[in-house]
C-alpha positions in Angstrom: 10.5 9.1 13.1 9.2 8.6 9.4 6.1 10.4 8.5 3.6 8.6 6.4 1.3 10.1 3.7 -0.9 7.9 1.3 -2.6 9.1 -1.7 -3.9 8.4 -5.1 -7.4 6.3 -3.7 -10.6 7.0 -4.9 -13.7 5.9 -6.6 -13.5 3.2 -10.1 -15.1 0.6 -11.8 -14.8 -3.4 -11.7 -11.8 -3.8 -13.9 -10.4 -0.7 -13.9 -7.1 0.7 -12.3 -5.4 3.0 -9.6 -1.8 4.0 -8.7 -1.4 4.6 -4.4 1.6 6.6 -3.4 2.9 6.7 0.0 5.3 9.2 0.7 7.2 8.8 3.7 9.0 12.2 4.9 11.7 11.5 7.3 15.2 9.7 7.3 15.9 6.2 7.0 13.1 5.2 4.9 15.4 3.2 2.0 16.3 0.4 5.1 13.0 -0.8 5.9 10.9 -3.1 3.9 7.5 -2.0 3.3 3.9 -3.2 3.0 0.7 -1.9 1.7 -2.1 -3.3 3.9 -5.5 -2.3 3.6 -8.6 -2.4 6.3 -12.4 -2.1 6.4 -14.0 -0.7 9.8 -14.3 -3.9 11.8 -12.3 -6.3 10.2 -8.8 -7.1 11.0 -5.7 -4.9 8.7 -4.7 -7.1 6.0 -1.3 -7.4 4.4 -2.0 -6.7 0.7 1.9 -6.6 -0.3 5.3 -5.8 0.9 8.8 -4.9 -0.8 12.3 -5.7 0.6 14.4 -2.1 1.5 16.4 -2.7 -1.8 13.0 -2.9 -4.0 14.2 -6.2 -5.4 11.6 -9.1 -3.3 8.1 -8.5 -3.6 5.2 -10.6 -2.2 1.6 -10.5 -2.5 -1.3 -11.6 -0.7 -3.2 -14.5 -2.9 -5.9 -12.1 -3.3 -4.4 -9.8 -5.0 -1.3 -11.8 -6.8 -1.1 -11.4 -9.9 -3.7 -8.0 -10.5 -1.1 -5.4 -7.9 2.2 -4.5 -8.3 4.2 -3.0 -5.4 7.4 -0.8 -6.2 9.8 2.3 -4.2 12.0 4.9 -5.4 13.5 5.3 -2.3 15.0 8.3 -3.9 12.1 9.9 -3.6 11.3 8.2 -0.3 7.9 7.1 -1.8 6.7 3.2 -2.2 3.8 2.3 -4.6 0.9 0.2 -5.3 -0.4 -0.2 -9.2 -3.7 -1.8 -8.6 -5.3 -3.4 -12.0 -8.4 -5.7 -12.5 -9.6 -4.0 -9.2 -12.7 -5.7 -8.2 -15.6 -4.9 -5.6 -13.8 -6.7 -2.1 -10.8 -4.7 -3.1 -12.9 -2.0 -1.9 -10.9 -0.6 1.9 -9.1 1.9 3.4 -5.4 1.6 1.9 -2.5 2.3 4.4 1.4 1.9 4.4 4.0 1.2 6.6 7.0 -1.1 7.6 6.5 -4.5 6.8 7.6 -5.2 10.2 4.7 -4.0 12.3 6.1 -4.5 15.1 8.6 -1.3 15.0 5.5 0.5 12.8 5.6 4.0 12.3 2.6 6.2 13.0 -0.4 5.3 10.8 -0.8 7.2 8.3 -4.5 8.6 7.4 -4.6 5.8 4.6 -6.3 6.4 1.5 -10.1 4.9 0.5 -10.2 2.7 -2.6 -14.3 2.2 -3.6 -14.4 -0.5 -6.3 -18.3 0.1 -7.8 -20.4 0.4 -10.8 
């Protein structure tokens, strides 16, 4: 079983930028495809973006298309999310896993992104 750690979250501006890391600890992580998803208590977890096992497909939700970037090293087992132009509803608790959620691994504790003047 793959172990999931998210990091690199915190507190910024409108307009400004964050990195997120996930670092997955465990074997077999270069043959999934991954997502980023993000959730605020009660609402529903929301695929923000996901990357093919390879690294080479990306997709984005239309939300955020355009302002994220999601890339791996799956030498380093670790898949990541530049965020730019980060604006206020970007503002959730950040979380990775397998793109395919229906073999998910164990949440991870996620890491907060607060997007405020």
């Amino acid at each position: 079983q793959v172990q999931l750690v998210e990091s690199g979250g915190g507190l910024v501006q409108p307009g400004g930028s964050l990195r997120l890391s996930c670092a997955a600890a465990g074997t077999g992580f270069s043959l999934y495809a991954m997502g980023w998803y993000r959730q605020a208590p009660g609402k529903q977890r929301e695929l923000v973006a996901s990357i093919s096992s390879g690294g080479s497909i990306t997709n984005y939700a239309d939300s955020v298309k355009g302002r994220f970037v999601i890339f791996r090293d799956n030498v380093k087992n670790t898949v990541f999310l530049q965020m730019n132009s980060l604006k206020p509803e970007d503002t959730d608790v950040y979380y990775c896993n397998r793109y395919e959620l229906g073999r998910a691994f164990k949440w991870g504790q996620g890491t907060q992104v607060t997007v405020s003047s």
